[in-house]
C-alpha positions as CSV (number, residue, x, y, z in Angstrom):
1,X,11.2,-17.8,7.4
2,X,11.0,-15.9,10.8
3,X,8.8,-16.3,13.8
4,X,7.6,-12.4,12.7
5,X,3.8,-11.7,11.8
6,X,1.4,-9.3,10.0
7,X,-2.1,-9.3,11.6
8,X,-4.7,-7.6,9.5
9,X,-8.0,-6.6,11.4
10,X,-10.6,-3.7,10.3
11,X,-11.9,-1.0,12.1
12,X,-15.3,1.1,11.6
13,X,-13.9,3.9,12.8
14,X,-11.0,5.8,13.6
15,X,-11.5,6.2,17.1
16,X,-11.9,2.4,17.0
17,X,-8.8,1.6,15.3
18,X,-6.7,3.5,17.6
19,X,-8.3,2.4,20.6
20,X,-7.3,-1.2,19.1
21,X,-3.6,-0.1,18.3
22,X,-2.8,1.7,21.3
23,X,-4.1,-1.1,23.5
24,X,-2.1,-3.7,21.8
25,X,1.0,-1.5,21.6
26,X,0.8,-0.5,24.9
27,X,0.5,-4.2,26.2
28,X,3.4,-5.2,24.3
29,X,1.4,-7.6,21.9
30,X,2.7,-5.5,19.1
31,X,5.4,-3.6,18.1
32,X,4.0,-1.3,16.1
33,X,0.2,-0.9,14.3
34,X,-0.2,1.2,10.9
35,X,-3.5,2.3,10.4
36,X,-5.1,3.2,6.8
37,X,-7.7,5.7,6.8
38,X,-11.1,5.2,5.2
39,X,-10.5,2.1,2.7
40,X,-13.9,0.8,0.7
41,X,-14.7,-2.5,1.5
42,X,-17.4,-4.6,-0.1
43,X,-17.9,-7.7,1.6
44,X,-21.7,-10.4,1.9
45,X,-22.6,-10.4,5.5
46,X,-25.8,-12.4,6.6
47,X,-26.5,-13.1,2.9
48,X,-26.6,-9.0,1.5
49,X,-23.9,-7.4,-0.2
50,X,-22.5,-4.5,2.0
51,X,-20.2,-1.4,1.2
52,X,-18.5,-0.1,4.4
53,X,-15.6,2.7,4.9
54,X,-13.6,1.2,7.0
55,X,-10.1,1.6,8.8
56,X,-7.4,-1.1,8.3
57,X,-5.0,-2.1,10.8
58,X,-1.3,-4.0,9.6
59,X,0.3,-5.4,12.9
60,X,3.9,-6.2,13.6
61,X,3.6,-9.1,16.0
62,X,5.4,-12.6,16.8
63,X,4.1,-15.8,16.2
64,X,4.1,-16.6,20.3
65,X,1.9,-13.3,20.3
66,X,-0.4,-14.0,18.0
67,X,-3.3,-15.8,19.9
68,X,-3.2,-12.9,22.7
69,X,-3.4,-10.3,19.5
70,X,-6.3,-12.3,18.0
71,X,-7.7,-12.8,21.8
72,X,-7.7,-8.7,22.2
73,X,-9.0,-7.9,19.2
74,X,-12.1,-9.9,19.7
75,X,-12.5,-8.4,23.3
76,X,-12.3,-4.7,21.8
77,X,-14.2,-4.8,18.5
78,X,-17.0,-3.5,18.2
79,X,-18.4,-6.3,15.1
80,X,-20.0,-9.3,15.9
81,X,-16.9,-11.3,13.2
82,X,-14.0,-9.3,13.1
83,X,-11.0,-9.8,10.5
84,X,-8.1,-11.7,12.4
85,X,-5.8,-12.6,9.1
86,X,-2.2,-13.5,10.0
87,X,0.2,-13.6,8.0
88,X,4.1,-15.3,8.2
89,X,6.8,-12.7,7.3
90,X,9.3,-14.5,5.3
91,X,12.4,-12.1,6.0
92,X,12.9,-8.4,6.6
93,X,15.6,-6.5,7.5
94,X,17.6,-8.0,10.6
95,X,17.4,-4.9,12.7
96,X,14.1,-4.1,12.0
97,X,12.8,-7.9,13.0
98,X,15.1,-8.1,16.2
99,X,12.8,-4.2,16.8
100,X,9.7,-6.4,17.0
101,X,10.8,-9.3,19.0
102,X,12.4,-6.6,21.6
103,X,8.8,-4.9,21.4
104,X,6.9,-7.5,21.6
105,X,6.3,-9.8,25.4
C-alpha cells in the first residue's frame, strides 16, 4: 500500500476538463491529470435517466492532497454534484511513485 491516489472526476467539456487539470497541476495538487475524450455516460440524476458525453479526468495525487483536490474540483465544476472518487494505489513502480510525491505539495 502507498500513500499514492487516483482521483476520478468528469468533465462536460473539454475546455472544462483542462481548465480542471491545469489548475490542479499547476498548484501542485497533482502530478499529472489524463484526460479521456468524449466517454458515454448514463447515469439517474433528479429521478430521469440521462445520457451525457462527457470528459473523464484520472489524477495522480497523494493521500495528504486529496481533500485540497476534492476541495478544487468542487470550486471549478461547473455541475451542481461532481464525481470525486478516490482511489488507493496499492504499488507502482518506485520511480514513478517517488515522481508524484516530488510533484505533488
Amino acid at each position: 500500500m502507498t500513500d499514492k491516489k487516483l482521483v476520478l472526476t468528469t468533465a462536460g467539456s473539454q475546455q472544462e476538463a483542462q481548465q480542471i487539470a491545469r489548475t490542479l497541476v499547476d498548484g501542485r495538487l497533482a502530478a499529472c491529470v489524463n484526460i479521456i475524450p468524449q466517454i458515454q455516460s448514463i447515469y439517474r440524476w433528479q429521478g430521469k435517466v440521462e445520457d451525457a458525453q462527457e470528459w473523464l479526468l484520472l489524477i495522480k495525487t497523494t493521500d495528504q492532497a486529496f481533500e485540497r483536490v476534492r476541495d478544487a474540483i468542487g470550486e471549478l465544476h461547473s455541475y451542481e454534484l461532481p464525481e470525486c472518487i478516490s482511489l488507493s494505489v496499492e504499488d507502482g513502480s518506485a520511480a514513478y511513485l517517488n515522481w508524484i510525491s516530488e510533484s505533488v505539495d
